[in-house]
C-alpha positions in Angstrom: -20.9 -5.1 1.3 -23.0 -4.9 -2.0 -22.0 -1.2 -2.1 -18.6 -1.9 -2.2 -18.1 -3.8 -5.3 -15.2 -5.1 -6.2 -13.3 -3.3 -3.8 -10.8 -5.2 -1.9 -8.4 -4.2 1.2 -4.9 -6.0 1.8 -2.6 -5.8 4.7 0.8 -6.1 3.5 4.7 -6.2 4.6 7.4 -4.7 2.5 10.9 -6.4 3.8 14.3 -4.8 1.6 15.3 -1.4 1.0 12.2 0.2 1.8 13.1 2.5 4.3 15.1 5.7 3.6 14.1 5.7 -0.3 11.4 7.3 -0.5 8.8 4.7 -0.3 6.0 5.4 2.1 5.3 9.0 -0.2 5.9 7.4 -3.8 3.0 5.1 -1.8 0.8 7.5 -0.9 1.7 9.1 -4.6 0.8 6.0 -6.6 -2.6 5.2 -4.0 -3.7 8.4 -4.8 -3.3 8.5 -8.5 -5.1 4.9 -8.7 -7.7 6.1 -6.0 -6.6 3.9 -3.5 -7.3 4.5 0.1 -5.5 3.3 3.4 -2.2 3.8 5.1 1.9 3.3 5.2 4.3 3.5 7.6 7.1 2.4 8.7 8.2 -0.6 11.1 11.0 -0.9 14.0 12.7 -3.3 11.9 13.2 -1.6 8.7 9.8 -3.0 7.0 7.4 -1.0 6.2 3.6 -1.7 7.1 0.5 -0.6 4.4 -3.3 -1.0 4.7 -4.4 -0.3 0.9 -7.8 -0.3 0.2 -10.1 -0.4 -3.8 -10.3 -2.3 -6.7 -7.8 -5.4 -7.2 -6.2 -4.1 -10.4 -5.6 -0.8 -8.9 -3.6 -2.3 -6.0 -1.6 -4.7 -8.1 -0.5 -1.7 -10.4 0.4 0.1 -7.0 2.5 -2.6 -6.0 4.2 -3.2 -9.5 5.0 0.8 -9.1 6.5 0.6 -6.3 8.8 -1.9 -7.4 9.8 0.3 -10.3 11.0 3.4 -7.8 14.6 4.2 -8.3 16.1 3.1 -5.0 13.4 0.7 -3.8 14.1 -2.9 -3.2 11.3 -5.0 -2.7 12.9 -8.7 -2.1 9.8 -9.8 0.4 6.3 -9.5 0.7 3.6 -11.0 2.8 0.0 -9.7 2.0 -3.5 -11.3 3.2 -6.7 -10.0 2.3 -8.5 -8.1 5.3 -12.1 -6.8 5.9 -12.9 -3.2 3.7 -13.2 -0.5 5.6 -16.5 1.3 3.7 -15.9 4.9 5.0 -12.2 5.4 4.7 -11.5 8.4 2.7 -7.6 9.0 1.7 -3.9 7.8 2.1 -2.1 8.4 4.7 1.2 8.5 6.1 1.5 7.7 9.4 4.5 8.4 11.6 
């Protein structure tokens, strides 16, 4: 994993108003503007699910943005740290 310093890969759960407002794109926006790589999408019951994957700053000024969206409401989120996926390229949005 030397050639993957400093990156870091989180699985986490978004509970609130996170579905219907926009937030799985302004994700995939924000991942891609920080260089993020990984993966939202939404849950059954009305969470929504993201692998994000790259440097630790980067994904805490992802998360910070997303609470800043206009119609988002983050009120719970669960997060543990996961094994890095070295040849993931992109963020996607999966159905």
């Amino acid at each position: 994993m030397n050639g993957l310093s400093g990156k870091i890969r989180k699985h986490i759960y978004f509970s609130g108003r996170v579905q219907g407002v926009g937030f799985r794109y302004r994700a995939r926006y924000l991942a891609q503007h920080y260089g993020l790589t990984g993966w939202v999408k939404n849950l059954w019951d009305d969470r929504v699910e993201m692998e994000v994957q790259g440097e630790e700053a980067a994904i805490d000024a992802l998360i910070i943005g997303m609470e800043q969206g206009h119609f988002i409401e983050i009120s719970c989120m669960e997060a543990e740290m996961c094994p890095v996926c070295p040849d993931e390229a992109g963020f996607h949005i999966i159905a």
